[in-house]
C-alpha positions in Angstrom: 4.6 -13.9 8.7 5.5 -11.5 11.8 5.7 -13.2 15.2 4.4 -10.0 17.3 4.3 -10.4 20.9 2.4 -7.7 23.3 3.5 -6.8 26.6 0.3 -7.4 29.2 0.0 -4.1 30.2 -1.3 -3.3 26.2 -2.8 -6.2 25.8 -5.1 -4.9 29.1 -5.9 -1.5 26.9 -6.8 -3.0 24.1 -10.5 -4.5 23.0 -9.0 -6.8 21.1 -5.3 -7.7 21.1 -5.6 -10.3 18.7 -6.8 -8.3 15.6 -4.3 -5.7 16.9 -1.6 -8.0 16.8 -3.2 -8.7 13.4 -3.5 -5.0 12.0 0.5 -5.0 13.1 1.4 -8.2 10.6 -0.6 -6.4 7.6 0.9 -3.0 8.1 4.3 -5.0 8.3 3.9 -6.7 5.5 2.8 -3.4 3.8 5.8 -1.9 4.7 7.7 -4.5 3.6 6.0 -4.1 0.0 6.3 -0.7 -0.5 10.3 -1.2 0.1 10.0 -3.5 -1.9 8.8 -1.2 -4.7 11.6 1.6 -3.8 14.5 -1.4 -4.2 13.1 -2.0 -7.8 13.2 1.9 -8.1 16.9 1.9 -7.2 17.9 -0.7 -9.5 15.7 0.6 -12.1 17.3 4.5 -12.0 20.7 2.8 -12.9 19.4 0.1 -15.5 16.9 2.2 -17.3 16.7 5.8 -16.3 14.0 6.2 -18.1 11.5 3.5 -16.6 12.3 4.4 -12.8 8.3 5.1 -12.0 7.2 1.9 -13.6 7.2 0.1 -10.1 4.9 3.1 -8.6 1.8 0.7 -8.5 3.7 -1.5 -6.3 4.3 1.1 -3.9 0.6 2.6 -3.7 -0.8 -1.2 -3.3 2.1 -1.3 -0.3 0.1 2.1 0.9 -3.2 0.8 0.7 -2.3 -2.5 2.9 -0.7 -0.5 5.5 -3.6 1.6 5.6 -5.6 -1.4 6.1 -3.3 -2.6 8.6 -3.7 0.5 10.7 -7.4 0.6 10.0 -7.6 -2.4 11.5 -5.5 -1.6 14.2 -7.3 1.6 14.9 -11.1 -1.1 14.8 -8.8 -3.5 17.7 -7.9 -0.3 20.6 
């Protein structure tokens, strides 16, 4: 989904760039979920007050992937 591109001298510090680049994309698309979660939030706290924690879940599945992302990050260096 992410086109990420590493400059050589990372790449060179790195035991595996390609599951780096890898770990980047999932903790992206992460990212991207738990924002997800806050816009529903926002729209939520001016249609109906009193359900603005419903889409919670979504952000702590969004948490989990980024910390998978970085996990795998963290297995790549």
């Amino acid at each position: 989904m992410w086109n990420v591109e590493l400059k050589p001298e990372v790449k060179a510090g790195l035991k595996d760039p390609e599951r780096f680049k890898k770990g980047i994309n999932i903790a992206f698309s992460g990212i991207l979920i738990v924002m997800l979660g806050v816009a529903f939030m926002f729209v939520l706290y001016f249609l109906q007050p009193n359900d603005v924690l419903r889409p919670g879940w979504i952000m702590l599945i969004g948490f989990g992937i980024v910390a998978w992302g970085e996990y795998t990050k963290f297995k790549a260096r």
